[in-house]
C-alpha positions in Angstrom: -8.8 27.6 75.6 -8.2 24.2 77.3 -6.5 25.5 80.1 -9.7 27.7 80.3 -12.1 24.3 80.1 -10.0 23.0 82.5 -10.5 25.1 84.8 -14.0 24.9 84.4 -14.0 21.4 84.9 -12.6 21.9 88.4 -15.2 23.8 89.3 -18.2 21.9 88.1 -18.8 20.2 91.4 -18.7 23.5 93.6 -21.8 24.8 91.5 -25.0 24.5 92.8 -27.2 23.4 90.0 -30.4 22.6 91.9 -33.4 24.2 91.1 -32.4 24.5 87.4 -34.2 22.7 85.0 -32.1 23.8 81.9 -30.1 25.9 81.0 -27.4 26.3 78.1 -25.1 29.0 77.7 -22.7 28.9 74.6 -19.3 31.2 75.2 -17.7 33.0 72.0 -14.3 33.8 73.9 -12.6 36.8 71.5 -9.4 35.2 70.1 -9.8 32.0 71.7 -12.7 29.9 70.4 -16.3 28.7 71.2 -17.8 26.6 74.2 -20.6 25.8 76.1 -21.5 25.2 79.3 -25.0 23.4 79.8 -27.0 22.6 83.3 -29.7 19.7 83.0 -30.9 16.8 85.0 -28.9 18.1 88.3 -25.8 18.0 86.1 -23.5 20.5 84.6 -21.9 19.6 81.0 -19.0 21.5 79.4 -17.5 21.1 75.5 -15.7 23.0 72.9 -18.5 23.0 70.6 -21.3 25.5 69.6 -24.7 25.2 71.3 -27.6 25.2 68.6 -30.4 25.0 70.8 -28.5 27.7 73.7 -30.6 29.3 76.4 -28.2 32.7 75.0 -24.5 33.2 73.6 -22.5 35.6 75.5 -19.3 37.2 73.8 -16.6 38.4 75.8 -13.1 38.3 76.3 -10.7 35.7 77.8 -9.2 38.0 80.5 -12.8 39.2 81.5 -14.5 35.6 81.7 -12.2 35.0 84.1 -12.6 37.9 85.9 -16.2 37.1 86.0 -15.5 33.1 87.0 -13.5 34.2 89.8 -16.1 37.0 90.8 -14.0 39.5 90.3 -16.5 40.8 87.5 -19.8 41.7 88.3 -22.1 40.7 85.2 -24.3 43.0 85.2 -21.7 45.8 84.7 -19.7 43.4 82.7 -23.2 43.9 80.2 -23.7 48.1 81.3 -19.5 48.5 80.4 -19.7 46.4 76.9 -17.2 43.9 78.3 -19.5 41.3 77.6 -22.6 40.9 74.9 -25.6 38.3 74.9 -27.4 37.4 71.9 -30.5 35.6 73.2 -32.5 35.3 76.6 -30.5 37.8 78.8 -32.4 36.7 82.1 -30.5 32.9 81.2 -27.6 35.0 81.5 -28.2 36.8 84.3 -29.5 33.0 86.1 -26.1 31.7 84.6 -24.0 34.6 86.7 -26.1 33.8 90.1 -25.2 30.2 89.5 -21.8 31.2 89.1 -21.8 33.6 92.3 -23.8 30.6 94.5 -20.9 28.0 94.3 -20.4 25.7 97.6 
């Protein structure tokens, strides 16, 4: 998992975050742990932690998250295939994924 958060680290400044008021995605990686990643005030904030007040919690597995981080995963099929569940707002989800295809 911190390899993962790394990772996600690094790519913090390519995202495009404008426009977004808030939002709050929590992760529940299968096997690996919880995270969350959380866009507000033009800024994006990543921990290890569970998100009480999340925009939506999305489950899915390591290998696939990174699949969809590196676009190589659309989300919407992700969601159609069962590779990937949200509990919550699923239009947050689907604004997370275009934040995540939109990077610099």
């Amino acid at each position: 998992m911190k390899q993962l958060l790394e990772r996600l680290e690094s790519m913090k400044d390519s995202i495009d975050v404008s426009g977004v008021d808030f939002l709050a995605v929590q992760f529940n990686v299968k096997d690996e742990g919880v995270f969350y990643v959380e866009i507000k005030n033009g800024g994006i904030n990543i921990a290890p932690y569970e998100y009480n007040d999340r925009s939506c919690a999305i489950t899915i597995k390591k290998d696939n998250l990174i699949k969809l981080i590196d676009g190589k995963l659309d989300a919407v099929a992700a969601f159609t295939l069962g590779k990937l569940k949200v509990d919550g707002d699923i239009g947050k989800a689907l604004e997370f994924s275009r934040i995540l295809k939109n990077r610099k």
